[in-house]
FILUM-959959 format. One record per residue (C-alpha): x, y, z. Coordinates in steps of 0.1 Angstrom, whole numbers. Last residue first. Layout:
BEGIN
PT     xx     yy     zz
PT      X      Y      Z
...
! end
This chain:
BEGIN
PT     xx     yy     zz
PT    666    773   -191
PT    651    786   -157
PT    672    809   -135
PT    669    794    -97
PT    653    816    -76
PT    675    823    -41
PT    667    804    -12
PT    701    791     -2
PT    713    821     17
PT    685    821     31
PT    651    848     22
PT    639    871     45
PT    602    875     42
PT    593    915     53
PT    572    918     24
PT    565    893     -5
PT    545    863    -12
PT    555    838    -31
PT    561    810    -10
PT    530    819      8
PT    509    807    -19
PT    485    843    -28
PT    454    837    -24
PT    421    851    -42
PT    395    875    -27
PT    412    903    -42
PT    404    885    -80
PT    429    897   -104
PT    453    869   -104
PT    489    881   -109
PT    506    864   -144
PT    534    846   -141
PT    564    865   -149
PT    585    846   -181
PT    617    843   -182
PT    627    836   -150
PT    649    864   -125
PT    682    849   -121
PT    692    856    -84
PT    725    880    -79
PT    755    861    -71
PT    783    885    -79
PT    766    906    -49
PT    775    879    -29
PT    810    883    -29
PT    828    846    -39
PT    856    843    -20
PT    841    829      8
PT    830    798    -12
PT    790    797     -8
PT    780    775     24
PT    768    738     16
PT    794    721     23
PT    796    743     61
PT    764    732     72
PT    739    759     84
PT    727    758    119
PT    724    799    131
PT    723    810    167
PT    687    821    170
PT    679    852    174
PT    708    878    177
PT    691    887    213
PT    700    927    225
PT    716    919    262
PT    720    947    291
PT    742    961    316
PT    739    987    338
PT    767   1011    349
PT    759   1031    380
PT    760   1070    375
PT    736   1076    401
PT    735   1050    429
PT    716   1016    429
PT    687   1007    444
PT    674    973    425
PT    638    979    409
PT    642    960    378
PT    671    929    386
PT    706    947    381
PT    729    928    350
PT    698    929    323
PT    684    901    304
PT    666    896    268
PT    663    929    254
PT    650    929    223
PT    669    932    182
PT    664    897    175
PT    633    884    189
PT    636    865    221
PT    630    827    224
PT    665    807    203
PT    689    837    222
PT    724    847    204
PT    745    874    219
PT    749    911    224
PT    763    937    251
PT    752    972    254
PT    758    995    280
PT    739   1020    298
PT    750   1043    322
PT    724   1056    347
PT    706   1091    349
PT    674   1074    359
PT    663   1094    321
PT    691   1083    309
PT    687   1045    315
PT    649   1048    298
PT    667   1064    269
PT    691   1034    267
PT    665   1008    269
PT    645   1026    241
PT    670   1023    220
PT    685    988    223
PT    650    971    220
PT    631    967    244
PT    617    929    251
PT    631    934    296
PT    644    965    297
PT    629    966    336
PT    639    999    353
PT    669   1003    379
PT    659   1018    407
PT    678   1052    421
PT    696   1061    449
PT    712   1097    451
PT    749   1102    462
PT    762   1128    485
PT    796   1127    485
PT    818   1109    506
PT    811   1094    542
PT    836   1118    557
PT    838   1113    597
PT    825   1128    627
PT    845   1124    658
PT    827   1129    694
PT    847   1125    726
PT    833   1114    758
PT    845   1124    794
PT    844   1099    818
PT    882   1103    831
PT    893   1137    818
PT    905   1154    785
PT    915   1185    785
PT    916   1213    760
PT    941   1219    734
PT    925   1205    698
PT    887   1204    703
PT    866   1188    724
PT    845   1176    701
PT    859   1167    667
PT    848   1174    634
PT    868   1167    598
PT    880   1130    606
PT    883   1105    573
PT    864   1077    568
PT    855   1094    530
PT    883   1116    519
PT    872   1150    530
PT    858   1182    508
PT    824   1163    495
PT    809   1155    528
PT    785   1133    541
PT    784   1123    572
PT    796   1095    601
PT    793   1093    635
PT    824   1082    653
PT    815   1081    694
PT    845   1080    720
PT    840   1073    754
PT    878   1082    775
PT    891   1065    798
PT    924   1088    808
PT    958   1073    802
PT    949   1077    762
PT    945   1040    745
PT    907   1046    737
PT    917   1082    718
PT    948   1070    697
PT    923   1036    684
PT    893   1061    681
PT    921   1082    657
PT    932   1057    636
PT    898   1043    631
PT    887   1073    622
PT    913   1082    594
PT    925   1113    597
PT    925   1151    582
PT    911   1162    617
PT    924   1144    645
PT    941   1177    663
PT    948   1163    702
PT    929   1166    731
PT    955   1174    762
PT    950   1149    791
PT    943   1144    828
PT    941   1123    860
PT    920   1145    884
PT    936   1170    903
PT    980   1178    896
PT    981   1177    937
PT   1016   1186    944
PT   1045   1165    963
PT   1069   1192    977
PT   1108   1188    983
PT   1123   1214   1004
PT   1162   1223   1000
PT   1171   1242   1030
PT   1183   1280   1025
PT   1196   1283   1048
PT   1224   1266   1065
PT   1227   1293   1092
PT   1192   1295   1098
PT   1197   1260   1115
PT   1170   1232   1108
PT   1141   1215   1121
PT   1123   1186   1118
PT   1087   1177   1125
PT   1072   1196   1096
PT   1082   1173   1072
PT   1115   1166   1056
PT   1100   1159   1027
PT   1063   1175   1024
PT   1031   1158   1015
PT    995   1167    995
PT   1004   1206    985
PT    975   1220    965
PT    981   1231    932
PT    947   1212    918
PT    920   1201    946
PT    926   1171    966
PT    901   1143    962
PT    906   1125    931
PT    942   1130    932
PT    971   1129    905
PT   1004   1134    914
PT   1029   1161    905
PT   1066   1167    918
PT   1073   1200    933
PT   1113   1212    943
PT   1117   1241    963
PT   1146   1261    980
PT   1135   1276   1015
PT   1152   1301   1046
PT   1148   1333   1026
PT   1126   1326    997
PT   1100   1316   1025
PT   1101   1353   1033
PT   1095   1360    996
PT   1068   1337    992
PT   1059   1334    957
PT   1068   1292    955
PT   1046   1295    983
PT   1014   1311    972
PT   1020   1289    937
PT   1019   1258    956
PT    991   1268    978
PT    989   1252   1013
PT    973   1219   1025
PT   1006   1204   1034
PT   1035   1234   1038
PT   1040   1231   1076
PT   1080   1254   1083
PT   1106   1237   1096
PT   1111   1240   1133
PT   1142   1269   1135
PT   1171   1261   1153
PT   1188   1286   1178
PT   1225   1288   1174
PT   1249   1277   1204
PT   1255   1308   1227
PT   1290   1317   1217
PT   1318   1310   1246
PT   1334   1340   1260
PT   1307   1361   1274
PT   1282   1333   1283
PT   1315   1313   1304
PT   1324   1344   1319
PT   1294   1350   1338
PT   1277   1320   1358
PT   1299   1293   1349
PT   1330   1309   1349
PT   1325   1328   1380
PT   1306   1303   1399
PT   1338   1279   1391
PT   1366   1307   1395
PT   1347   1310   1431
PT   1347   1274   1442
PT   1386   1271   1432
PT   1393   1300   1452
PT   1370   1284   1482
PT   1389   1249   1477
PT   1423   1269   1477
PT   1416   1290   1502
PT   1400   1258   1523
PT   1427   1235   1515
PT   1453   1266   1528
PT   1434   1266   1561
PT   1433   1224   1562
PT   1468   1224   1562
PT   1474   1252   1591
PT   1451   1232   1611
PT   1467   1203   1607
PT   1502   1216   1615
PT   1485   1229   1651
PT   1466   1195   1657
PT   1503   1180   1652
PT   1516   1205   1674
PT   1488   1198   1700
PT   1488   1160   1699
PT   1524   1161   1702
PT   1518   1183   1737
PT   1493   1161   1749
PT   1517   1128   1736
PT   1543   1141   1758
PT   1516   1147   1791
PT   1504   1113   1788
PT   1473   1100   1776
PT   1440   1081   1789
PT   1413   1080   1769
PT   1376   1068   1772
PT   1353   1080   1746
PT   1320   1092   1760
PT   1289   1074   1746
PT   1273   1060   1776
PT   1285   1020   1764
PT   1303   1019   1732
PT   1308   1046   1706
PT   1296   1036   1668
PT   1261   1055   1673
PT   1278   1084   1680
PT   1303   1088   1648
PT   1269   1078   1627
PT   1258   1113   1646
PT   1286   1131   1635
PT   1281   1121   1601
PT   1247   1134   1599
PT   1214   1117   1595
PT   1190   1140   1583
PT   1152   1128   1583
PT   1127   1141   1562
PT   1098   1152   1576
PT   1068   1124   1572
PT   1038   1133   1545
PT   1004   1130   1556
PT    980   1117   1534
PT    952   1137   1520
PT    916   1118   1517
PT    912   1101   1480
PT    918   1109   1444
PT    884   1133   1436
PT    863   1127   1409
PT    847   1160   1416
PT    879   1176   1415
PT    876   1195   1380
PT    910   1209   1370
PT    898   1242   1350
PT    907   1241   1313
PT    875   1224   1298
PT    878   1208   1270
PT    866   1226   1238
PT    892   1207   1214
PT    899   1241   1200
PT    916   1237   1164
PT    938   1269   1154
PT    970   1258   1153
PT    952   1231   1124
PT    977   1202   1112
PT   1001   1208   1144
PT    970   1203   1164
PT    953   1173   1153
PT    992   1160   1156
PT    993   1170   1187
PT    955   1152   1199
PT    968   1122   1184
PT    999   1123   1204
PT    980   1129   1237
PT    955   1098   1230
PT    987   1076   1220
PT   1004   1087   1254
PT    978   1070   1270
PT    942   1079   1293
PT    948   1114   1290
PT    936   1132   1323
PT    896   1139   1332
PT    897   1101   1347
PT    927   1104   1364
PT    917   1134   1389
PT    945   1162   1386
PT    942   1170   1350
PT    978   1184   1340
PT    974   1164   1307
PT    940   1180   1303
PT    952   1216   1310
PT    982   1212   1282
PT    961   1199   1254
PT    935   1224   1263
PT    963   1254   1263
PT    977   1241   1231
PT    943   1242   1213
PT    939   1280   1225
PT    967   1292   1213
PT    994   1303   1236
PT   1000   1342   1225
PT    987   1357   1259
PT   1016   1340   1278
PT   1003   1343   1317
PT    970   1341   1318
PT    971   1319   1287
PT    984   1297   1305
PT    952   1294   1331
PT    968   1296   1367
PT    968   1267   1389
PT    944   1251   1405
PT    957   1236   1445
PT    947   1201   1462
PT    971   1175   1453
PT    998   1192   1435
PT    995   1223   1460
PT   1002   1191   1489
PT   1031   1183   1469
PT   1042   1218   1466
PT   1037   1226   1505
PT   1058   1191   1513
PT   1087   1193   1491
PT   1096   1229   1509
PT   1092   1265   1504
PT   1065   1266   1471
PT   1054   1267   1438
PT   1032   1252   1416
PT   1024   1255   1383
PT   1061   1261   1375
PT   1071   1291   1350
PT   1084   1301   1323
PT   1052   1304   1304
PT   1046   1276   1273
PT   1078   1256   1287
PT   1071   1254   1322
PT   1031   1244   1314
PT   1048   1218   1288
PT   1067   1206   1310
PT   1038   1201   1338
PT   1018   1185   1311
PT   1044   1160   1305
PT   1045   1153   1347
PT   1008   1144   1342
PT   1014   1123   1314
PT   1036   1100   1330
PT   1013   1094   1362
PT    991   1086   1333
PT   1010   1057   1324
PT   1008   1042   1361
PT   1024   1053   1397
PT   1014   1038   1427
PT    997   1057   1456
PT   1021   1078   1479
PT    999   1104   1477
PT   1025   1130   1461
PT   1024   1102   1433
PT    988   1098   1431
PT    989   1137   1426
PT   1014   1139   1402
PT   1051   1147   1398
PT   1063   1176   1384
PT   1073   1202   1409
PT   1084   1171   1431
PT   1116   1164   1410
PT   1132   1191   1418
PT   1129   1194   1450
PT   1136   1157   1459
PT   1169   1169   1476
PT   1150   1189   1498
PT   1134   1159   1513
PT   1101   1144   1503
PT   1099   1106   1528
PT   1087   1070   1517
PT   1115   1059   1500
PT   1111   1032   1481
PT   1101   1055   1451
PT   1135   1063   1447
PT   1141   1032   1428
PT   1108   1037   1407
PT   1125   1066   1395
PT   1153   1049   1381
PT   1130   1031   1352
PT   1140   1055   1324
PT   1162   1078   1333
PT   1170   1097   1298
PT   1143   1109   1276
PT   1158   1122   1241
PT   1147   1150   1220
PT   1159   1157   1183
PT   1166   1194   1178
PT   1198   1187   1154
PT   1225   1200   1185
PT   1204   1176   1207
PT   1180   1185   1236
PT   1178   1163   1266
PT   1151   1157   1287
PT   1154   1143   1323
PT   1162   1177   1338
PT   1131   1191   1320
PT   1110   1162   1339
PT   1093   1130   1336
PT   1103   1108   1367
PT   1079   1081   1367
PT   1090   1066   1339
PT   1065   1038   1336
PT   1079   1005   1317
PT   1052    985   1307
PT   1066    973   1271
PT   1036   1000   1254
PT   1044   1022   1279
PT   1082   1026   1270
PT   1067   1026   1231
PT   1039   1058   1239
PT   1063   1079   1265
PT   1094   1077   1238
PT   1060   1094   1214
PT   1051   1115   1242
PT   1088   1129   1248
PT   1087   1137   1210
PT   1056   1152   1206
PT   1060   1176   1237
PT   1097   1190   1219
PT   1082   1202   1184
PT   1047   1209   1202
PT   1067   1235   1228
PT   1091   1243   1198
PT   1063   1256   1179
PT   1044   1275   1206
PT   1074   1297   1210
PT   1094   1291   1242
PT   1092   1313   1273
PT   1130   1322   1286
PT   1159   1314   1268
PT   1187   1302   1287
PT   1164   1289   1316
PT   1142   1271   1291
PT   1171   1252   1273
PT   1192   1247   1305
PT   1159   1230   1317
PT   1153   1209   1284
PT   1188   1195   1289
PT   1217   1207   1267
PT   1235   1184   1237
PT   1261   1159   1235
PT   1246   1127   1250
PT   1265   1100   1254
PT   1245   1068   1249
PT   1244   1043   1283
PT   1267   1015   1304
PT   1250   1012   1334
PT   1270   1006   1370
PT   1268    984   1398
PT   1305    984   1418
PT   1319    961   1442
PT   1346    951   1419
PT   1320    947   1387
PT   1281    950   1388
PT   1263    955   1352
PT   1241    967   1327
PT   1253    969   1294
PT   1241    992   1264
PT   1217   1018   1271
PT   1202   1041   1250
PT   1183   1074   1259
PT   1148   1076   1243
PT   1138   1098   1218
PT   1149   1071   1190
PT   1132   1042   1199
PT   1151   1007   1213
PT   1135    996   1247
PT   1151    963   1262
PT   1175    986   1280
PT   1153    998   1298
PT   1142    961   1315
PT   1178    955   1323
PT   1179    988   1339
PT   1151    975   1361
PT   1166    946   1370
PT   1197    960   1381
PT   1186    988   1401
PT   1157    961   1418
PT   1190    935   1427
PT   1206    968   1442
PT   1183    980   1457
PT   1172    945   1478
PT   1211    941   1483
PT   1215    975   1501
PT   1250    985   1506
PT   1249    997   1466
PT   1229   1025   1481
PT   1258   1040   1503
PT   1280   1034   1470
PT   1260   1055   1448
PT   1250   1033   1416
PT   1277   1045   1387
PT   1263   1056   1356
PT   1283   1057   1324
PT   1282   1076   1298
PT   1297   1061   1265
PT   1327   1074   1245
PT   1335   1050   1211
PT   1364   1024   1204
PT   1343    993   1206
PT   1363    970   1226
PT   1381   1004   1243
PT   1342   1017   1254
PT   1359   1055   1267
PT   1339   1067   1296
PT   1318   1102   1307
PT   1307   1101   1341
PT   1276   1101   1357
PT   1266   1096   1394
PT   1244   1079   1408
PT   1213   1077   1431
PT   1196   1113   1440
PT   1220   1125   1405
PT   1249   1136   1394
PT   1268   1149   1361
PT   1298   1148   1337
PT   1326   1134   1354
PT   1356   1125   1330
PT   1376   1098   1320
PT   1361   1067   1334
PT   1378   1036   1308
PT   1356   1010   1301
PT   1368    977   1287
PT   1389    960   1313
PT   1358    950   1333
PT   1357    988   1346
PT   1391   1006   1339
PT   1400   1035   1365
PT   1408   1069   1352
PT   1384   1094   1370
PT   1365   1064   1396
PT   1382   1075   1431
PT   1375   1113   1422
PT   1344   1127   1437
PT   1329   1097   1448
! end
């Protein structure tokens, strides 16, 4: 297997350049897709397993099944298939380190990067279990690390082909310091069988170390089954206490106490991340009450060795007949002699070879090749201060910000509500500062009050009800002799504070002067006088307007403009009508030329005066008498003679 595959084509499309890893069932090699011009990894089913049809019908089923699942912390894979007696996958090329290379290099991991790496591998665990596909073989060797930080489980649904064999060798080592107790039963494996072995990488991560350890397979299987291990925190004083529950409970040895889905893990990670110091108050001691059955014995492995298949292909007793001559003894012997010679130099070489491997891999490859640069997990900003942060000098360091508002009914003022990129990402100090955009609470949904003295009301209750805040706004007017009446000269709130939903404005408006009511008196038969004193006195305006009337005396008031006891303001004109008497019904032949003055006409007094009677009691003819009689224009006394 070593090198047969390193340049051969598979289906005229994939070219093996390179061997990049191996595995209990395959190995991996690193392949150039020609159709689609882009390097895939390729993993080719060992070819003493590709004897058996039944594995090889279940390989290819169940990497069929794989690659139905498409999330982003999962290994892809592309093709699945069997060409010129080989079965191989077609997968994503990784470039990054595996979780165990990680921890090795660098020792206990900071709680940050545990939940940064845990909530990745549980949210691949949550969509592989959602389309039924169990992993069964969660481990650090199964996780790779990206250069960005992004996690991605590889192996999906291979495990389940080495469960078929019943036995824990050596070679299942690795594998068996993180399986679970059903599994080190030999009972079947579900979602929580998953968990478990998460728990078990986050344990490694968190301290360093492995739960459980021991000499063979079988001692840490059996520890798996019936053994505690030690608290965390035991270990790594600085877990918090959340983390440590999160971890215990995942590691819970009886189902029930253990995580019921990776959806339950994640929710109880992301309670987590929001508050480090949440405490979930489970209990961190494995209870076995609900215990997983009796303890079953687990066979020795079984070697078979080459020498032995050798044995089993002799015939009869197992000795190998053969008869030679004494020539072909001695040819035997020089030709044993030249291979021996052959096979020493192999071996230098091989050994030489071996030892410019250990050397550059275990101490000239970390002197002469940079260790690749830690990332950082970006720092949680939701719930904080804007203004702490923004003031931050260490955050000044690695962080450029940029804060948009929103309004909220529920989060107080200044108060961070989201973060982009979030929390979950991370970044390398090198490229500092990153640019960090915030999304601020502004509070509840505001405005500034503006000045609406000096304005109309109705201009300003029209400004006020159209504000993005609701507003209630009451106009109440008053009387004032220094504003223009309808015109604003009080407002509450005043100009520059804020106006908030529900709030109500108050605007009081000019109603002009003050002007006093008054009633108008009745003029009625006055004469033009007395109705104007009676005006004064109400301190109203009079004013006089005359024409001809056949029933009121000439000289009287006959009608007035305002009805007697009308409210009217001070300084209200009032009308009023002085009768002419009646309208005069002289015909014009017998009117005096207009020329003529009438002081040119003067009456002819008679001759002779009749003499007066004496007597008081006697009468005087009305014709005659005098006083207050006004005489027509054509009653004057004829002269006599």
């Amino acid at each position: 297997m070593d090198d047969m595959y390193i340049g051969r084509y598979l289906d005229d499309r994939y070219e093996i350049l390179e061997r990049i890893g191996s595995g209990g069932m395959a190995v991996v090699y690193k392949a150039l897709d020609h159709r689609l011009n882009r390097f895939v990894a390729i993993k080719i089913l060992k070819s003493d397993l590709a004897q058996d049809p039944d594995l090889r019908r279940r390989f290819h089923a169940e990497s069929q099944a794989v690659a139905m699942l498409s999330h982003p912390n999962i290994v892809s894979v592309y093709d699945v298939n069997h060409s010129e007696n080989v079965d191989y996958i077609v997968m994503e090329l990784i470039e990054g380190i595996t979780l165990k290379q990680y921890i090795n290099r660098k020792g206990i991991l900071n709680w940050k990067e545990v939940l940064h790496f845990t909530t990745q591998i549980a949210k691949a665990l949550e969509h592989a279990h959602s389309r039924g596909i169990i992993h069964r073989d969660i481990k650090p060797h199964n996780i790779m690390i990206l250069k960005d930080g992004t996690v991605k489980v590889a192996d999906f649904g291979i495990a389940r082909l080495l469960s078929t064999q019943s036995t824990l060798t050596q070679q299942t080592l690795g594998s068996v310091h993180y399986i679970s107790p059903e599994q080190a039963k030999g009972d079947a494996a579900d979602a929580r069988s998953d968990i478990y072995s998460v728990g078990v990488v986050m344990y490694e991560m968190l301290t360093s170390r492995l739960p459980f350890e021991g000499d063979n397979a079988v001692s840490i299987a059996i520890q798996h089954i019936s053994s505690v291990p030690l608290q965390p925190r035991e270990i790594n004083p600085d877990i918090p206490v959340g983390l440590e529950e999160i971890t215990m409970r995942a590691m819970s040895p009886t189902l029930g106490g253990r995580y019921q889905s990776a959806t339950e893990l994640l929710a109880d990670l992301e309670d987590f991340r929001k508050n480090p110091s949440v405490r979930f108050n489970y209990s961190t001691i494995p209870s076995m009450a609900d215990d997983l059955g009796a303890t079953r014995t687990i066979p020795s492995a079984r070697v078979v060795t080459e020498a032995e298949r050798a044995r089993r292909r002799v015939s009869g007793n197992g000795a190998v007949r053969s008869r030679t001559t004494a020539e072909e003894y001695r040819e035997n012997r020089r030709r044993s002699s030249k291979t021996t010679v052959l096979v020493g130099i192999l071996c230098v070489i091989v050994f030489v070879g071996f030892l410019f491997w250990v050397m550059w891999n275990f101490f000239l490859k970390d002197l002469l090749t940079p260790a690749p640069e830690e990332r950082v997990p970006i720092e949680d900003f939701i719930g904080k201060q804007y203004d702490t942060i923004v003031e931050n000098e260490e955050y000044k360091k690695y962080y450029t910000f940029k804060a948009t508002y929103e309004n909220s009914d529920t989060i107080p003022e200044g108060q961070i509500i989201d973060q982009s990129p979030d929390s979950d990402e991370s970044f390398l100090p090198s490229k500092a500062p990153v640019s960090i955009e915030l999304t601020v609470s502004a509070g509840v949904k505001s405005v500034v009050m503006q000045d609406y003295i000096n304005r109309d009301y109705r201009e300003a209750v029209h400004e006020l009800e159209s504000l993005p805040v609701k507003v209630k706004v009451i106009a109440t007017p008053q009387v004032n002799d220094s504003y223009t009446p309808g015109y604003v000269f009080e407002q509450v709130p005043a100009q520059g504070e804020i106006l908030k939903d529900d709030m109500t404005v108050y605007l009081t408006y000019s109603a002009g002067p003050d002007v006093k009511l008054v009633k108008v008196p009745d003029l009625t038969n006055l004469t033009e006088v007395t109705a104007m004193s009676k005006l004064s006195v109400m301190e109203l305006v009079g004013v006089k307007k005359e024409e001809y009337n056949d029933t009121v005396p000439a000289g009287r008031v006959f009608f007035q403009n305002y009805e007697p006891e009308t409210e009217v303001e001070q300084g209200t004109e009032v009308e009023f009508y002085i009768s002419l008497g009646p309208e005069p019904t002289v015909p014009p032949e017998t009117q005096p030329p207009e020329t003529q003055p009438p002081e040119t006409q003067p009456p002819t007094p008679p001759e002779s005066e009749p003499s007066l009677p004496t007597d008081p009691d006697s009468t005087i003819p009305e014709e005659t008498q005098g006083g207050d009689h006004e005489l027509g224009d054509d009653e004057g006394v004829q002269p006599r003679g």
